[in-house]
C-alpha positions as CSV (number, residue, x, y, z in Angstrom):
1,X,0.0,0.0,0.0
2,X,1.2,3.3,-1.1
3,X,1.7,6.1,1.7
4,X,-0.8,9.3,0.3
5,X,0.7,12.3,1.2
6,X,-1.0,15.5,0.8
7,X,0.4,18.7,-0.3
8,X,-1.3,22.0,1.2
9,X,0.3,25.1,-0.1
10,X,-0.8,28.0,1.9
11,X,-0.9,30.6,-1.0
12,X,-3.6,31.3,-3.5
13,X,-1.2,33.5,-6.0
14,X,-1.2,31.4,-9.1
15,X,2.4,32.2,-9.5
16,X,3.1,32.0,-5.9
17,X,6.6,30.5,-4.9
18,X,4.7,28.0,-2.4
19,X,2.7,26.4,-5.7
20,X,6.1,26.3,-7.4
21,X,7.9,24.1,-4.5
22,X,4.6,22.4,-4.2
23,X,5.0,21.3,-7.7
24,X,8.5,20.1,-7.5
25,X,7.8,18.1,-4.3
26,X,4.8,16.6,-6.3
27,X,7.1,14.8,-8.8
28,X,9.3,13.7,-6.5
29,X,9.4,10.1,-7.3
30,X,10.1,8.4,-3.7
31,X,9.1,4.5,-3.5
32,X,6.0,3.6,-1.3
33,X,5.0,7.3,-1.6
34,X,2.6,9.2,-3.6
35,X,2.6,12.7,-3.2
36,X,-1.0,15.0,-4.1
37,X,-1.7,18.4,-4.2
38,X,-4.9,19.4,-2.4
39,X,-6.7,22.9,-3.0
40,X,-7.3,25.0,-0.4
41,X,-8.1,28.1,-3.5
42,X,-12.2,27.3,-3.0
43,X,-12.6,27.1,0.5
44,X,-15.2,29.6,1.6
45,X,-14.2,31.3,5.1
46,X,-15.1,28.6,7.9
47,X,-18.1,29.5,9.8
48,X,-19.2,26.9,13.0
49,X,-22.6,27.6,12.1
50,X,-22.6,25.5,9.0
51,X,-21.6,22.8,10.9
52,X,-23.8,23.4,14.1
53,X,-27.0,23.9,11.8
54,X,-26.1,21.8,8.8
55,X,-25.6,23.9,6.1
56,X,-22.4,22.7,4.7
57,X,-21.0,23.7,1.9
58,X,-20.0,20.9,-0.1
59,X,-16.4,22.6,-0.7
60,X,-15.9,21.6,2.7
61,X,-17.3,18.0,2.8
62,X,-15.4,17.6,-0.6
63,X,-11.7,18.9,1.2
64,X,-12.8,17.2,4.2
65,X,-13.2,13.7,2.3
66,X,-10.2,14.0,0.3
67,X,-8.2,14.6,4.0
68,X,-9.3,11.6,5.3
69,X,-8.0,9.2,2.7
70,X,-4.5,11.2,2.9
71,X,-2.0,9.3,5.4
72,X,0.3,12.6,5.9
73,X,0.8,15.9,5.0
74,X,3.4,18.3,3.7
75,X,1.8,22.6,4.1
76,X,4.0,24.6,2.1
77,X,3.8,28.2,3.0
78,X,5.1,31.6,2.2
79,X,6.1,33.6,5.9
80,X,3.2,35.9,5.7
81,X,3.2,39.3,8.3
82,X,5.3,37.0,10.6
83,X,2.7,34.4,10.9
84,X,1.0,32.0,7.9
85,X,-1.9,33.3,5.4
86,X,-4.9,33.2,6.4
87,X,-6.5,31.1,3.5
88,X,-3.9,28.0,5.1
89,X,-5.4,28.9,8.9
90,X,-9.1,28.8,7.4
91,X,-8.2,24.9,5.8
92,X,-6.7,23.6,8.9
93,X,-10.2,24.9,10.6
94,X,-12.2,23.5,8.0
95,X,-10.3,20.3,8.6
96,X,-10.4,19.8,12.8
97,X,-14.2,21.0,12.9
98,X,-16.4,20.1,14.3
99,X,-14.2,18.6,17.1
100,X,-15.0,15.3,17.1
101,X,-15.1,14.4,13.3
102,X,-11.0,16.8,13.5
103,X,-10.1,14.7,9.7
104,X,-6.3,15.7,10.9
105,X,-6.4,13.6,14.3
106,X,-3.2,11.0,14.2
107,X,-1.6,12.3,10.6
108,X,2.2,13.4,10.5
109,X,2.5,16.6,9.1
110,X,6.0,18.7,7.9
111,X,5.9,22.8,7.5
112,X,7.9,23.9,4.6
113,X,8.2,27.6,5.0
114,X,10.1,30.4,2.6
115,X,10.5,34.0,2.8
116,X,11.9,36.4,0.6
């Protein structure tokens, strides 16, 4: 069984640095491990009452699925205002809420970050 590892780049600039090292990682070709790049550009902003009143939007069911049949992640991520962009904070929300369905519980994870 192949190791899925997911790719989260934490930059929506098409040209964006992040996307570029994202894509090199991507064809790394490493036996036993299959590297995927997951979108975070169509998240709408999280909002707990979706979940508490069930009006989710399927964006997030759809990233939400596609986290929990990933084994690990890589987030690659511009230094943005000393801290990461917000569009990378609002997927990792989307992804641990609501609490007790949290689609990262018990997956390694590595932070590439780069700055200019």
């Amino acid at each position: 069984m192949e190791n899925k590892i997911g790719i989260i780049v934490g930059s929506l600039r098409k040209e964006s640095f992040s996307k570029k090292i994202a894509n090199a990682v991507a064809d790394i070709q490493l036996g036993g491990f299959e590297f995927e790049i997951v979108s975070i550009d169509n998240l709408p902003v999280y909002n707990q009452d979706f979940d508490d009143f069930n009006n989710v939007p399927e964006e997030y069911t759809v990233f939400r699925n596609k986290i929990k049949g990933l084994n690990a992640f890589i987030f690659i991520t511009p230094e943005y205002n000393r801290s990461i962009p917000g569009c990378l904070k609002n997927a990792v929300d989307i992804g641990s809420r609501p609490s007790d369905q949290n689609v990262w519980d018990n997956k390694p994870a590595a932070v590439f970050s780069s700055s200019l």
